[in-house]
N, C-alpha and C positions, 0 to 999 in steps of 0.2 A: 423506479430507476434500476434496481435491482435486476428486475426480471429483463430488461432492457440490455442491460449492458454485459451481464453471464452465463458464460457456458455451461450445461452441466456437468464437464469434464475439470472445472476449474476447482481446485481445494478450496475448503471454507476459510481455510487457515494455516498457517504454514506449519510443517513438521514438528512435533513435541521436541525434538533432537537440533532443532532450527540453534543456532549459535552456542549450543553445545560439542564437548572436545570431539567428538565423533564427528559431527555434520563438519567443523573446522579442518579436521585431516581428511576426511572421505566425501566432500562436496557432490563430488560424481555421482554418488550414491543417494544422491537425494533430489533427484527431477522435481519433485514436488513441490519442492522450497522455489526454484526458478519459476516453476508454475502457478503458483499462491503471487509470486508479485509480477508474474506476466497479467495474471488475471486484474491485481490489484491497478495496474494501468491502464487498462482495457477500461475498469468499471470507472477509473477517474476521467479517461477521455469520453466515455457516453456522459457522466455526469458533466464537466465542462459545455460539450458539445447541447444538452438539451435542459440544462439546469433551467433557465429563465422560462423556455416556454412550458415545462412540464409545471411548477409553481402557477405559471397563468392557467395553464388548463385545470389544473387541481382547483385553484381559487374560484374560475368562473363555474365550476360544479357544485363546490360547497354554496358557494352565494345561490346558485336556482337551488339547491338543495333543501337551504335554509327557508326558501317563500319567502326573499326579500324581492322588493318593488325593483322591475328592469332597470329604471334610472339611476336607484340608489344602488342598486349592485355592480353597475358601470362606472360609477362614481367612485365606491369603495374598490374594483378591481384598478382601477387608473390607478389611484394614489398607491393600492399595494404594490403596483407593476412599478412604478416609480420609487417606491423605494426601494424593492428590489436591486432595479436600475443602479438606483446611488450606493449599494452597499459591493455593488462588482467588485470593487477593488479591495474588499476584506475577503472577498470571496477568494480572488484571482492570489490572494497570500495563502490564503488554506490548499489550495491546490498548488501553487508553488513548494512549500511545505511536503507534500503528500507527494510530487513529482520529486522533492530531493530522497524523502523515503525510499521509495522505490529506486531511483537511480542508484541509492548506495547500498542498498538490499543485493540489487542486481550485479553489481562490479562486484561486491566481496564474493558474490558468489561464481561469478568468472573467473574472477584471481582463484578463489579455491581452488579452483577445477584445473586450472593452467599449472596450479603449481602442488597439485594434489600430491604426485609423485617426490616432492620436499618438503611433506611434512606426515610427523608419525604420529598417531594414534597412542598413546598413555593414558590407561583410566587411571584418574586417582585412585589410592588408598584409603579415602576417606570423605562423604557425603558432605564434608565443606569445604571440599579442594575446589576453586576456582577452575571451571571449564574449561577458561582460553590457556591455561597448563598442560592440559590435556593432549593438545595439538602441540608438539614439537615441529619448530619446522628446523632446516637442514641450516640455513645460515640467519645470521642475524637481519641483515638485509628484510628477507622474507618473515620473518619475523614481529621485524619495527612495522614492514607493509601490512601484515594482516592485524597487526593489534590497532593500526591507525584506521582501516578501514571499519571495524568493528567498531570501532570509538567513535 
């Protein structure tokens, strides 16, 4: 599914700096981080899109794999394929789940960028200062927005 669904221009993972004070005040600065969860939508729409029949074709290989008898392997792939079938809708929550991920990855990281110019960059003083201290922004307003987005 993997090889399926990713670019190899797409990050493994998003930036070490990803919702630390720096990536907070300087979003602009970090293409990466929009790119890690452009990718991260990318690989859940090929998975949505080919989930059921890649599972079928994987299933009908291991079964001739295995040297099980045509019938009984047509047998055993029905019933897997069927419940498959019947678990969709646990499935269609995980990717619901995974699609709010991403969406709210994605807006905080717009907002950042929109409003990069009100808000300042502050490193702490000390290695257990809280990160989102880090990011001053300019008014409260801006503020309550990015600490709710985060959240």
């Amino acid at each position: 599914m993997d090889a399926n669904t990713t670019t190899a221009d797409t990050p493994a993972e998003p930036d070490q700096q990803w919702l630390g004070g720096n990536y907070l005040a300087d979003a602009g600065q970090f293409a990466s981080v929009a790119a890690f969860w452009t990718g991260i939508e990318s690989f859940m729409q090929g998975v949505r899109a080919a989930d059921r029949q890649l599972y079928h074709d994987k299933l009908v290989a291991r079964a001739g794999a295995e040297g099980i008898a045509a019938d009984t392997a047509a047998m055993i792939v029905e019933r897997a394929d069927s419940g498959f079938v019947a678990a969709q809708a646990m499935r269609e929550g995980a990717y619901a789940t995974m699609d709010d991920l991403v969406d709210a990855a994605l807006g905080l990281h717009d907002f950042l960028v929109a409003n990069e110019a009100n808000i300042e960059y502050r490193p702490a003083s000390t290695s257990t200062a809280d990160p989102i201290l880090e990011a001053v922004p300019s008014t409260q307003a801006i503020g309550d927005q990015m600490l709710e987005m985060v959240d």
